[in-house]
PLY file of the C-alpha trace (Angstrom):
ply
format ascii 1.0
element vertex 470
property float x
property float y
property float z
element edge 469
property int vertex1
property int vertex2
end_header
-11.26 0.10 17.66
-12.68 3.23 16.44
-14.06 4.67 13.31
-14.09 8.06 11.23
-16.36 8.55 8.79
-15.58 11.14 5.98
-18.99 10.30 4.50
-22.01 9.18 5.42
-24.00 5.95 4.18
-25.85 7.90 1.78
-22.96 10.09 0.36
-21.29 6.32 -0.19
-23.67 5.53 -1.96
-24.67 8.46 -4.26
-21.07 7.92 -5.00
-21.32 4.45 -5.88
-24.68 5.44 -8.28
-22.17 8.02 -9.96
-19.54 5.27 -10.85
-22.17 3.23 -12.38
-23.56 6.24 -14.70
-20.17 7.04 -15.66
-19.39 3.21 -16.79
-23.09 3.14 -18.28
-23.27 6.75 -19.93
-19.54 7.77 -20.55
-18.02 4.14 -20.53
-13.93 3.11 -20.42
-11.74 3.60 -23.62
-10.83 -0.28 -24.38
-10.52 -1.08 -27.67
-8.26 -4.56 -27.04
-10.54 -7.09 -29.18
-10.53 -10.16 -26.57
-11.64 -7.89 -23.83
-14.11 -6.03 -25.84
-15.38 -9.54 -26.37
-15.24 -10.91 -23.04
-17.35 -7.70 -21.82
-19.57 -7.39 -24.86
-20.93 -11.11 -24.28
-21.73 -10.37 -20.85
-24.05 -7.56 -21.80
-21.45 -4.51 -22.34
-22.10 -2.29 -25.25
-19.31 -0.79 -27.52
-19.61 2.14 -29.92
-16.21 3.07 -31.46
-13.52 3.15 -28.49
-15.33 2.73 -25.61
-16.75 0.60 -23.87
-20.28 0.79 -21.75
-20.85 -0.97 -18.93
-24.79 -1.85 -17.74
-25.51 -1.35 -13.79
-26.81 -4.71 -13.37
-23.59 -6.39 -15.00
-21.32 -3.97 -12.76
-23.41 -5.40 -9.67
-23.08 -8.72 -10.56
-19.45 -8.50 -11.03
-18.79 -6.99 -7.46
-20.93 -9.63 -6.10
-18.88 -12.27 -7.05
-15.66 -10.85 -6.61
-13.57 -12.28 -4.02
-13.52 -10.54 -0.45
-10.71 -11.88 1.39
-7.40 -11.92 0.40
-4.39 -13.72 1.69
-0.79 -13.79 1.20
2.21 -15.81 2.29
5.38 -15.48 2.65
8.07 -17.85 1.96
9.12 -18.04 6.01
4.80 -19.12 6.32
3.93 -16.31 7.43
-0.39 -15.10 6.04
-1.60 -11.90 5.93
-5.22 -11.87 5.30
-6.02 -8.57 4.17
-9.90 -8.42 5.21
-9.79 -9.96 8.58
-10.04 -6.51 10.51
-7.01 -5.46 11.25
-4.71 -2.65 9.81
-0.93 -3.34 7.86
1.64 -1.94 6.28
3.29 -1.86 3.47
6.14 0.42 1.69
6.20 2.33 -1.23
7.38 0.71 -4.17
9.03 2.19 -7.42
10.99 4.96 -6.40
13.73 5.65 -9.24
16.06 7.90 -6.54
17.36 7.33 -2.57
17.86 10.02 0.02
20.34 10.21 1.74
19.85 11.32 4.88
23.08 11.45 6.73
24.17 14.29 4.25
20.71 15.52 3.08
21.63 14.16 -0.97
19.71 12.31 -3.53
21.00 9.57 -5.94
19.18 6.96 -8.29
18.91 3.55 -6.93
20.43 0.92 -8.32
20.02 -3.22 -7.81
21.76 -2.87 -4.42
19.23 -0.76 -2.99
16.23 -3.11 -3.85
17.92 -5.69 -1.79
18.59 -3.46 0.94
15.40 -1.78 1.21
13.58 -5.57 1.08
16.23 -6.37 4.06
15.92 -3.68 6.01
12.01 -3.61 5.80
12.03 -7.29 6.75
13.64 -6.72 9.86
10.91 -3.61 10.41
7.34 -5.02 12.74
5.20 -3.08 11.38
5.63 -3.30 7.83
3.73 -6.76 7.50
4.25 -7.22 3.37
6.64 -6.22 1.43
6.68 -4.56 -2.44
9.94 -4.34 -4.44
10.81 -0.51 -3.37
13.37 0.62 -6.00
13.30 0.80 -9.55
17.47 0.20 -10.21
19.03 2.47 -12.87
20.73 -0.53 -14.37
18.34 -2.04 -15.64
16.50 -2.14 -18.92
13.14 -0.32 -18.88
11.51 -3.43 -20.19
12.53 -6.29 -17.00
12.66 -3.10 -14.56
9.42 -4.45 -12.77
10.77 -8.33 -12.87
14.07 -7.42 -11.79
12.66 -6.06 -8.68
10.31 -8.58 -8.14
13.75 -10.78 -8.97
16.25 -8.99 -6.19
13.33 -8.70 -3.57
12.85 -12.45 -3.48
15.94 -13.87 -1.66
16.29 -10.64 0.91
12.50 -11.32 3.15
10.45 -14.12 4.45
7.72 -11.93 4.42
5.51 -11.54 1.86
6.38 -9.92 -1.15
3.51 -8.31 -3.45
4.56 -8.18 -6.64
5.24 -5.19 -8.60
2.81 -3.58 -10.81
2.70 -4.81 -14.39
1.94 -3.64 -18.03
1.96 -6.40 -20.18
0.94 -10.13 -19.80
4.71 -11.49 -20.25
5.37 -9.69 -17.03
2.73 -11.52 -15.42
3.73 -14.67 -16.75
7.12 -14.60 -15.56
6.64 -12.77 -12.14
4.20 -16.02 -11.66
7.47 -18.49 -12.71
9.28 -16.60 -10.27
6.67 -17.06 -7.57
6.53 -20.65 -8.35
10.07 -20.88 -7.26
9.09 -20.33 -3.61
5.69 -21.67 -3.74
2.30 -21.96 -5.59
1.69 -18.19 -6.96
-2.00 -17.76 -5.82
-0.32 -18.17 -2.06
2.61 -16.06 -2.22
1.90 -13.31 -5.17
-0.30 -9.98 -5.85
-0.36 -7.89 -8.50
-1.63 -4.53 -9.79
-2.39 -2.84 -12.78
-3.26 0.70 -13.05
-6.04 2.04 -15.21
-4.69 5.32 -16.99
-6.95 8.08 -15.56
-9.28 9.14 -17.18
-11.00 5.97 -17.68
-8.76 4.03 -20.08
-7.20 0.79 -20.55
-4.84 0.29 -22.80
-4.63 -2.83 -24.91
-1.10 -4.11 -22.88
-2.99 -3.31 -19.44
-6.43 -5.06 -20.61
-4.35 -8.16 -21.44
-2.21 -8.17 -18.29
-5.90 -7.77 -16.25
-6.65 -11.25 -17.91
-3.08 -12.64 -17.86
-4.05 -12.53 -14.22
-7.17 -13.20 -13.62
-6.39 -17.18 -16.05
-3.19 -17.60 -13.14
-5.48 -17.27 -10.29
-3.35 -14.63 -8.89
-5.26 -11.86 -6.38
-6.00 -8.75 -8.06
-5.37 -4.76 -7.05
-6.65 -2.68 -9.88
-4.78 0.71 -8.89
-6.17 3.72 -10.71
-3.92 6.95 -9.88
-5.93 9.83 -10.64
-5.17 13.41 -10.09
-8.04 15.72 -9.02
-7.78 18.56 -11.66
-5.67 17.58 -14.37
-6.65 13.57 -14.71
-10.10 13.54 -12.41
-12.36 16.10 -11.50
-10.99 18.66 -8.80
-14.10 18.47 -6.56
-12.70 15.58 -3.99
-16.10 13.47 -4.31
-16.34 13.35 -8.06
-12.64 12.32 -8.39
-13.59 9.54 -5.86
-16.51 8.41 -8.41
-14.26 8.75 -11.56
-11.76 5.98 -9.68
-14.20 3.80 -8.27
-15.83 3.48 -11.86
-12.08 2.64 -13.03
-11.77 0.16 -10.43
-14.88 -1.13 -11.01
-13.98 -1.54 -14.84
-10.96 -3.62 -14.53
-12.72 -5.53 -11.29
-15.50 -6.55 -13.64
-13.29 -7.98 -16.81
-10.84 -9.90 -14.22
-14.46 -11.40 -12.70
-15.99 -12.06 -16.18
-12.31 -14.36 -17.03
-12.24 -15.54 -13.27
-15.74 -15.19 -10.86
-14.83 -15.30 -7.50
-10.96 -13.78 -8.23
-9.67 -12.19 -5.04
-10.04 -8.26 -5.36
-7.71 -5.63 -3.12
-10.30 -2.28 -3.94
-6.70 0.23 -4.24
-6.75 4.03 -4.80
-4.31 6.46 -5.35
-5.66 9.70 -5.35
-3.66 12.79 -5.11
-5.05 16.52 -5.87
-3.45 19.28 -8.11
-1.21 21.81 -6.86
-3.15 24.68 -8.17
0.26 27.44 -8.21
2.14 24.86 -10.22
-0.08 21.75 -11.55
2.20 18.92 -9.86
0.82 16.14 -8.15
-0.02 16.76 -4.20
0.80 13.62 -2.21
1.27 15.76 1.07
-2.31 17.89 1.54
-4.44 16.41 3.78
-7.29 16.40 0.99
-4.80 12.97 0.21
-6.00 11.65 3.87
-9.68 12.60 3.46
-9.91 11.01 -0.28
-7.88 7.96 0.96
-10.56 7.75 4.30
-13.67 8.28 1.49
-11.54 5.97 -0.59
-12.28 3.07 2.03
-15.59 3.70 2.65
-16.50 3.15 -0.86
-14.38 -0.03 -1.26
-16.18 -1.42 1.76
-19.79 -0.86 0.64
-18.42 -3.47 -1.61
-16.89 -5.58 1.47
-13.84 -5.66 -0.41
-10.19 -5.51 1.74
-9.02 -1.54 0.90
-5.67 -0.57 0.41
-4.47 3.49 -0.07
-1.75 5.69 0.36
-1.17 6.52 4.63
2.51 7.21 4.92
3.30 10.41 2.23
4.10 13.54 1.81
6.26 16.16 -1.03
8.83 16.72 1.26
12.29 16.56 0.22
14.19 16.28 3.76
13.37 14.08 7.11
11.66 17.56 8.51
8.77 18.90 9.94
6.34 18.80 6.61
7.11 15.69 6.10
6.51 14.58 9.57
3.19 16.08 9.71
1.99 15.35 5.94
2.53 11.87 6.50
1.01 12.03 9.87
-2.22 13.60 8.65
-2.45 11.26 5.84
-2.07 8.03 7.19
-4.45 8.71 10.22
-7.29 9.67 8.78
-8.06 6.54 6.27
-6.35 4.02 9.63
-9.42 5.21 11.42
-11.76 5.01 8.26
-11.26 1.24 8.48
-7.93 0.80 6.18
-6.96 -2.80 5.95
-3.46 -1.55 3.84
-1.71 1.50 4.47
0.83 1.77 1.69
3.82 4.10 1.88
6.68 3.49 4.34
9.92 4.64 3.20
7.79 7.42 0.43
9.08 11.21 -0.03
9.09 13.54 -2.25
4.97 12.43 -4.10
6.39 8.95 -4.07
9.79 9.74 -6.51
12.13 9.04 -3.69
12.57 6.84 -0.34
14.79 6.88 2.09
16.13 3.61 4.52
16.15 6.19 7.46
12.56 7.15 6.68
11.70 3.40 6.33
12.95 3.37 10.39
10.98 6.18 11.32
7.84 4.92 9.31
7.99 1.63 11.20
7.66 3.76 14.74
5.29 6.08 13.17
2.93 2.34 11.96
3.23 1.44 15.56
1.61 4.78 16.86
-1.39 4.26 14.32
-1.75 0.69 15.49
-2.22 1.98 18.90
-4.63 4.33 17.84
-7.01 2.00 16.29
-6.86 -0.23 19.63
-8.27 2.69 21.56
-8.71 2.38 25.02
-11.12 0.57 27.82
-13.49 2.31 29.65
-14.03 -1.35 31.24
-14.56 -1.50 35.39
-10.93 -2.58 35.76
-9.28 -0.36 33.32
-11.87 2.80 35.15
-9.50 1.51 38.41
-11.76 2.90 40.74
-10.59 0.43 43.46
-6.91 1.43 42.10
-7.37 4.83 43.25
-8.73 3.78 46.78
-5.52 1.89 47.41
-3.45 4.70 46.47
-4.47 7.12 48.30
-5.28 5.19 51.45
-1.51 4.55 51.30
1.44 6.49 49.43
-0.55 8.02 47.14
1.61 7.46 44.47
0.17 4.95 41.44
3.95 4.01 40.18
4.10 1.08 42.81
0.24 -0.42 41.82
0.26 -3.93 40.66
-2.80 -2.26 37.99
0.01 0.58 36.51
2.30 -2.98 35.80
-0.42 -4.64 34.22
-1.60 -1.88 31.96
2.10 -0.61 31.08
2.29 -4.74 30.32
-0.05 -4.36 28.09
1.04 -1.22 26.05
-1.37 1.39 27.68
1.36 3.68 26.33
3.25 3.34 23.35
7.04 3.11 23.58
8.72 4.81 20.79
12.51 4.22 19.81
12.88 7.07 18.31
11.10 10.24 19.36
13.27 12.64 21.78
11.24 12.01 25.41
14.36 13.24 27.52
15.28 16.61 29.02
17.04 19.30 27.49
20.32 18.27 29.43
20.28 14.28 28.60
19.15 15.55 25.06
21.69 17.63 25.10
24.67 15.87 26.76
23.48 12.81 24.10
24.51 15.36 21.02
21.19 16.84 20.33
20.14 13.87 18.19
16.74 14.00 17.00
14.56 11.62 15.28
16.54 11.37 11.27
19.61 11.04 12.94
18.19 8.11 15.18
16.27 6.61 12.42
19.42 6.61 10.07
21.53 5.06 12.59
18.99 2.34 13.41
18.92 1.83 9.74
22.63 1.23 9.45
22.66 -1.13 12.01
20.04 -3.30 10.76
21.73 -3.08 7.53
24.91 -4.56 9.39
23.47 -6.94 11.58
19.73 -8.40 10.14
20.37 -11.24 7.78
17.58 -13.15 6.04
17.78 -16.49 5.67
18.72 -17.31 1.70
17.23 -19.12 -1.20
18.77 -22.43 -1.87
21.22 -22.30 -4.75
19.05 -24.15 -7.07
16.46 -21.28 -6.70
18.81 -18.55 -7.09
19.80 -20.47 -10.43
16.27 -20.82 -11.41
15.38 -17.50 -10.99
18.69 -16.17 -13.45
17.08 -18.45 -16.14
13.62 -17.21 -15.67
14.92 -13.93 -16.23
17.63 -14.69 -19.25
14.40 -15.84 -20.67
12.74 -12.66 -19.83
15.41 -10.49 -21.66
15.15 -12.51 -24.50
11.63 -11.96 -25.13
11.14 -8.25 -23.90
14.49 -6.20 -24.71
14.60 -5.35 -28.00
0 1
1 2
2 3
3 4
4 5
5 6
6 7
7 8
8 9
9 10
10 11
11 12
12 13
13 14
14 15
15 16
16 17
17 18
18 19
19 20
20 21
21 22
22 23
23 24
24 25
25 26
26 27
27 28
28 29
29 30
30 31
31 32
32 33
33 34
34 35
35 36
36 37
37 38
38 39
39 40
40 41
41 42
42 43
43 44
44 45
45 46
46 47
47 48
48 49
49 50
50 51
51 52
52 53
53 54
54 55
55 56
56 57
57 58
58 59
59 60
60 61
61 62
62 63
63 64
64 65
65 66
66 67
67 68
68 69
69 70
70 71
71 72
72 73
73 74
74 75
75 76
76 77
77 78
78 79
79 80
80 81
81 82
82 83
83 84
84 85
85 86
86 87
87 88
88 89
89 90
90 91
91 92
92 93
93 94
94 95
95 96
96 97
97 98
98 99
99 100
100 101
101 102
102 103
103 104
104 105
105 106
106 107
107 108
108 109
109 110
110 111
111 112
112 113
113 114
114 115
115 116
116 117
117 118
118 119
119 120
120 121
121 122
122 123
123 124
124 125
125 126
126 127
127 128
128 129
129 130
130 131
131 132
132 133
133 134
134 135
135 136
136 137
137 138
138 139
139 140
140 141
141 142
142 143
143 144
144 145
145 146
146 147
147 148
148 149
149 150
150 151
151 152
152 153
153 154
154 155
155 156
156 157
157 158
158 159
159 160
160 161
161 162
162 163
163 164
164 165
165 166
166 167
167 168
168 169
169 170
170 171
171 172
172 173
173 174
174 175
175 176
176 177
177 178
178 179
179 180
180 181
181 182
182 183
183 184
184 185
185 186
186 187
187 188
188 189
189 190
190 191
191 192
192 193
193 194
194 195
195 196
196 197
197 198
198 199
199 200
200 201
201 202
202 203
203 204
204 205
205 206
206 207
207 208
208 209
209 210
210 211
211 212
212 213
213 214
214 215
215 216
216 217
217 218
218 219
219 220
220 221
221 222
222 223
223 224
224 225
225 226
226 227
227 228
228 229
229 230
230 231
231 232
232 233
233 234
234 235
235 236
236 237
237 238
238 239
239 240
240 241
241 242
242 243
243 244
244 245
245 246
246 247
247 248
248 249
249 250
250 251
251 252
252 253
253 254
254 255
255 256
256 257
257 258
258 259
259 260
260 261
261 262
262 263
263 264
264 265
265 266
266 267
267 268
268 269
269 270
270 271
271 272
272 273
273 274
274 275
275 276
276 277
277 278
278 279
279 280
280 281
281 282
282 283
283 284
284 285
285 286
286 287
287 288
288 289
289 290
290 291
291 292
292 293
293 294
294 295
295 296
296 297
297 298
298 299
299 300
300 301
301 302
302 303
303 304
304 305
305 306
306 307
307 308
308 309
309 310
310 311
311 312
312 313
313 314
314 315
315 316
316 317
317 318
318 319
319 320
320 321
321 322
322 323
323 324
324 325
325 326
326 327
327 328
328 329
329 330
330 331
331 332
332 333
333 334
334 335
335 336
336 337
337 338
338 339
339 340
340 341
341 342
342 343
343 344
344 345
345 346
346 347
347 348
348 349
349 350
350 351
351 352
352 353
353 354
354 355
355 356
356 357
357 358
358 359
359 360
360 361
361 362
362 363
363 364
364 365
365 366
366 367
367 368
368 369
369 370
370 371
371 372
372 373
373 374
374 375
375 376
376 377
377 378
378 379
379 380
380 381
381 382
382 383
383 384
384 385
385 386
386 387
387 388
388 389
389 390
390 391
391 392
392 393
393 394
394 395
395 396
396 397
397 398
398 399
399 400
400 401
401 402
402 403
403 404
404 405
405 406
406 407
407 408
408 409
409 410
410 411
411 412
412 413
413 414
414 415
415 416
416 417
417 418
418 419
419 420
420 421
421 422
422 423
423 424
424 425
425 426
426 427
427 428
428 429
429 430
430 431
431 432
432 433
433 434
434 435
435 436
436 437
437 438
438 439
439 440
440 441
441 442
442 443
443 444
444 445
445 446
446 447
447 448
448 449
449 450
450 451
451 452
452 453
453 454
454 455
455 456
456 457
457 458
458 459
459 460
460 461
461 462
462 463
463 464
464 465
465 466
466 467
467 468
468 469
């Protein structure tokens, strides 16, 4: 495996020194009283709403956090983000669906969070899984439960769980977890700082909701460079490192050694209109400086890979999501988030989901590189070839190394000539990847939850409503 740096060790680290004077000299709006406590004891100062953080109690946090982070699902099977290798996960929240067999959009409803959990389950290269949808008919206040809810029963994978706001939704996404094992094994969960540099009371008290239940911890700060960070790409990168590093250091002060994912989510301002850029390939390079930064803490990394603004399965979007998952795969990812995203993460699409999976397994070949070892150089290979037919198709070495994925074999990509391309109907890759779609959607079942589960997980959620719709 190779590596691309977008910065070098010293860059890292003047970027690390700028997070630190921007928690120590500018500090985080918090005003909730328990966390301003929690911090304050521990050597924080507070003057009116903010909150300063000290260097040396920032270090000592990140030195205690947890590194490693694993996950199961409830078919066993662990991801441990931090062991080297790359995966992939989808996007999750999208409020519409695209659809690509006649090029519409419509909102999503419950159906479509168990489909999309379904369909990615039967994908290889989307290892975890995150509630994808946000259904239309549900109340605003269980949206991220429900989800979490419908998800459950549709994947043996793992699930992540869906980011939260307020500590009742962490309290009842960890009864749900219970119901398919014990929640530090099976759950994640994020909370997102509001750029810039503030937590709000609900998200201060979901941070320590979760770091009391043990649960692993991605703080996910989504700043935009120009309207909610600064527009250089470097000082937007210190600005969310500093708000990671804020909400890192209160879950560590409630729970020292609680499993941090380091997550970032930085897009850049369209400067012609002011919307959010998810498809620029300044998302790529701030994702790639995103990882180096979270590993000068030797924390697991996960950003943004697959995305892109497009609106359609077309060229921009092939190439936007392209450009920005490559660059932070070979800065060292260990989470590429994404599959299934269009349009700056607003919409997702179960034919994009398809192609995503192909596009994962490109990337993963990528990062294996190649040999340059003395049987892969084959210099005995090419003796016996042309001392013979001449013709490398018949070598015992070609079998081994095609054996052994040398070359990638997409599903999907047109490799044919014009006249089997054309005699097949001129399909190209969106009409592929939606017809792979609907067949797994036909034929891939997942294994269900026993009934007692499925009743558990209706009362956890009648309980739910009771509390949080008003």
């Amino acid at each position: 495996m190779f590596h691309l740096s977008v910065l070098d060790t010293h860059e890292i680290e003047s970027i690390h020194q700028a997070s630190l004077r921007i928690l120590n000299e500018t500090g985080v709006i918090l005003i909730e009283s328990r966390s301003r406590a929690i911090l304050t004891e521990a050597g924080a100062r507070v003057s009116e709403r903010r909150v300063y953080l000290p260097p040396d109690l920032v270090e000592k946090c990140i030195a205690v956090a947890g590194k490693h982070t694993t996950i199961r699902g409830r078919g066993g099977t662990i991801k441990a983000l931090g062991d080297g290798c790359l995966y992939f996960h989808n996007l999750g929240g999208a409020p519409n669906v695209y659809e690509a067999a006649s090029g519409t959009r419509r909102q999503a409803v419950i159906e479509d969070v168990r489909n999309a959990t379904r369909l990615l389950d039967a994908l290889e290269n989307c290892h975890t899984i995150t509630p994808f949808f946000t259904p239309t008919e549900v109340p605003g206040a269980l949206m991220s439960l429900a989800m979490y809810r419908h998800a459950l029963p549709h994947t043996l994978k793992p699930l992540q769980g869906p980011g939260v706001q307020i500590p009742a939704e962490v309290r009842y996404a960890v009864k749900m977890a219970e119901v398919i094992g014990g929640p530090a094994e099976v759950l994640t969960l994020s909370v997102s700082p509001v750029s810039p540099l503030t937590i709000p009371d609900s998200l201060a008290e979901a941070i320590i909701e979760i770091a009391e239940a043990g649960i692993a911890f991605g703080p996910l700060p989504c700043p935009t460079a120009g309207t909610t960070a600064p527009f250089s790409i470097s000082g937007a990168i210190a600005q969310q490192n500093a708000e990671v590093l804020a909400a890192l250091v209160l879950a560590q002060l409630v729970h020292p050694g609680l499993p941090i994912i380091y997550c970032g989510r930085l897009a850049m301002m369209e400067p012609r209109t002011g919307l959010s850029v998810w498809g620029g390939v300044e998302m790529g390079m701030a994702s790639a400086g995103t990882v180096q930064v979270g590993h000068r803490y030797g924390l697991p990394v996960n950003v943004y890979g697959f995305s892109t603004n497009a609106h359609g399965l077309d060229a921009q979007n092939g190439f936007e999501r392209g450009l920005n998952a490559i660059l932070p795969a070979l800065a060292g990812a260990d989470e590429l988030s994404g599959i299934g995203e269009m349009e700056a993460g607003v919409m997702g699409s179960y034919a994009q989901m398809v192609a995503d999976n192909e596009f994962a397994g490109s990337i993963l070949r990528i990062r294996k590189g190649f040999s340059a070892q003395e049987d892969a150089l084959a210099v005995d290979v090419v003796a016996a070839a042309m001392s013979s037919t001449r013709n490398f198709l018949g070598q015992k070495h070609t079998m081994k190394y095609l054996r052994t994925g040398e070359v990638y074999l997409t599903r999907l990509a047109e490799r044919s000539s014009w006249e089997t391309w054309e005699a097949g109907g001129k399909q190209g890759l969106p009409e592929r990847a939606q017809a792979e779609a609907e067949r797994i959607l036909r034929e891939h079942q997942v294994p269900p939850l026993e009934a007692a589960q499925e009743r558990e997980l209706d009362a956890i959620m009648a309980a739910a409503e009771l509390e949080l719709v008003k």
